[in-house]
Every structure is written in structure tokens, then in C-alpha cells.
C-alpha positions in Angstrom: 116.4 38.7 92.6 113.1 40.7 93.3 114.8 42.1 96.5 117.5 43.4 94.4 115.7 44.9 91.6 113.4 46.7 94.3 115.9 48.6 95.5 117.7 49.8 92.4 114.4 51.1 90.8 114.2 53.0 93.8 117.3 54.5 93.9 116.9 54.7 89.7 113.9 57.2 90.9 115.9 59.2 93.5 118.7 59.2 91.0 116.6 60.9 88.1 114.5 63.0 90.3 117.5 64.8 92.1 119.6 65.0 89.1 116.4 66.8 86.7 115.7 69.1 89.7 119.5 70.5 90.3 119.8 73.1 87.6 123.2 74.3 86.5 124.5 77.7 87.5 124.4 78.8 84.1 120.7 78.0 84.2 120.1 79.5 87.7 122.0 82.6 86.3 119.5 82.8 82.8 116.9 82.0 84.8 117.6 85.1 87.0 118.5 87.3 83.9 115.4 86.7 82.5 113.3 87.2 85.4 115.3 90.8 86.0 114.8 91.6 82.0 110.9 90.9 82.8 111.4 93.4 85.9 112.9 95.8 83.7 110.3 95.6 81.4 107.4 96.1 83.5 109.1 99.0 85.5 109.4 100.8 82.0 105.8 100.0 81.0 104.8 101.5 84.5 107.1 104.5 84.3 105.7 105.2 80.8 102.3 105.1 81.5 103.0 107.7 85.0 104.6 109.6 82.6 101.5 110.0 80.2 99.4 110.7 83.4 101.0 113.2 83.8 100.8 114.5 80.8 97.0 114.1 80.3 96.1 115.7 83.4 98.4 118.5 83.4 96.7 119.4 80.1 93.2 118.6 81.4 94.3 121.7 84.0 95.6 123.3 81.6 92.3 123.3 79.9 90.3 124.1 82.6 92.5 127.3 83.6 91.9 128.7 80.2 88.2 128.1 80.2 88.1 130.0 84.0 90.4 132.8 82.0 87.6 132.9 79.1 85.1 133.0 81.9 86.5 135.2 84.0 86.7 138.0 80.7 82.9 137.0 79.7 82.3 138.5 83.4 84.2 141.4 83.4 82.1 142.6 80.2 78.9 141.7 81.4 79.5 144.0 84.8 80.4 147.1 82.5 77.0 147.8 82.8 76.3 147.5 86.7 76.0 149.8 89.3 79.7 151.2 91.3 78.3 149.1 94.2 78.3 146.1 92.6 81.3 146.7 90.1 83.2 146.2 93.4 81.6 143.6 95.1 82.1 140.8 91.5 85.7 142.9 91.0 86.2 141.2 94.4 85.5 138.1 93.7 86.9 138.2 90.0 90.1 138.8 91.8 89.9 136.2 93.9 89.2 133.2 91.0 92.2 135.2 89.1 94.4 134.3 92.2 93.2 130.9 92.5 93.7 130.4 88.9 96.7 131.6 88.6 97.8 129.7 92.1 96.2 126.5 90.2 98.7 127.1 87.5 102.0 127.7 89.3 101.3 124.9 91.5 100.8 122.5 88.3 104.0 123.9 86.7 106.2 123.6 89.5 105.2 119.9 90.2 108.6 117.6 89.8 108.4 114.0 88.8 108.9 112.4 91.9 107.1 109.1 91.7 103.7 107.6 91.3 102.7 107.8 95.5 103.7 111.5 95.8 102.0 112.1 91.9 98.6 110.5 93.6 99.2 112.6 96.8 99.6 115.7 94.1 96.4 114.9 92.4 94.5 114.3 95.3 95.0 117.5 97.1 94.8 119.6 93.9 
């Protein structure tokens, strides 16, 4: 009797093991729907928060442009009342923040959405 209970508790235990470890397809297929509604979810979150940083630094530039245009005026006052030699010597150079300004903007406004790696690439040369 003991040699025939000994095996079918064994194969009691294989029995219940495989049959709680197969899953359905309808399970396999929820299971994957949920894990690609999770996906989803997180690709939004990320995408959302590229898109506000984005938005915060191109007004951080934005920012910073206008305070070099304010700057930039306060200068060309305060060299009203310098000699001709000099006038042209900071005209020069006003010139040349204007164009870096102003090359500061255009770049920022013509930047396209094109993904997080390329954004980073953006920031870091600017």
C-alpha cells in the first residue's frame, strides 16, 4: 500500500504544479495587454515631460536673449559719451553680441521635436 500511495502523491504534485503554471491564452493575452498599456503609459509620461523640457529651456533662452537685448541698449547709451575711436571699437563688438544673439534665437526657434537624444545633443552644443 505505501508503494502505491508514494507514487500518486508524487504525481498529485506534478499534476497540480504543471496545471497552476500553464496559463490560458486569454491570460497570456491580458497579461501582454497589460504590460503594453503600462508601456504606453510610461512612453506618454516620458514624452510629456521632453515636451515641458523643452518648453522651460526654450523660455530660459528666451530670457536670457532679452536680458543681452536690454544689455546691449544700456551699452549703446553709455558710449554716447565716448570718444569716435572708441564709439567704433564697442560698436564692433555690440555688433557682434547682436549677431550672436540674434543667431542664439534663430537657432532655438528652428529646433524641431525630434526626440530626447538629438534634444540632449541640441542642448549640449547650444
Amino acid at each position: 500500500m505505501k508503494k502505491f500511495i508514494l507514487p500518486l502523491f508524487a504525481s498529485a504534485i506534478i499534476i497540480s504544479t504543471v496545471s497552476t503554471s500553464c496559463n490560458t491564452p486569454a491570460q497570456k493575452v491580458e497579461r501582454a495587454e497589460s504590460k503594453v498599456t503600462e508601456a504606453n503609459i510610461k512612453l506618454d509620461e516620458a514624452n510629456e515631460a521632453y515636451l515641458a523640457d523643452v518648453e522651460k529651456y526654450r523660455k530660459e533662452v528666451e530670457a536670457k536673449i532679452a536680458a543681452n537685448n536690454k544689455s546691449i541698449e544700456e551699452f549703446n547709451s553709455r558710449i554716447e559719451n565716448e570718444k569716435e575711436e572708441v564709439k567704433a571699437d564697442y560698436r564692433k563688438k555690440i555688433a557682434d553680441l547682436e549677431q550672436k544673439n540674434s543667431d542664439s534665437k534663430k537657432r532655438m526657434d528652428d529646433y524641431k521635436l525630434e526626440g530626447k537624444e538629438k534634444w540632449d545633443d541640441f542642448k549640449a552644443k547650444f
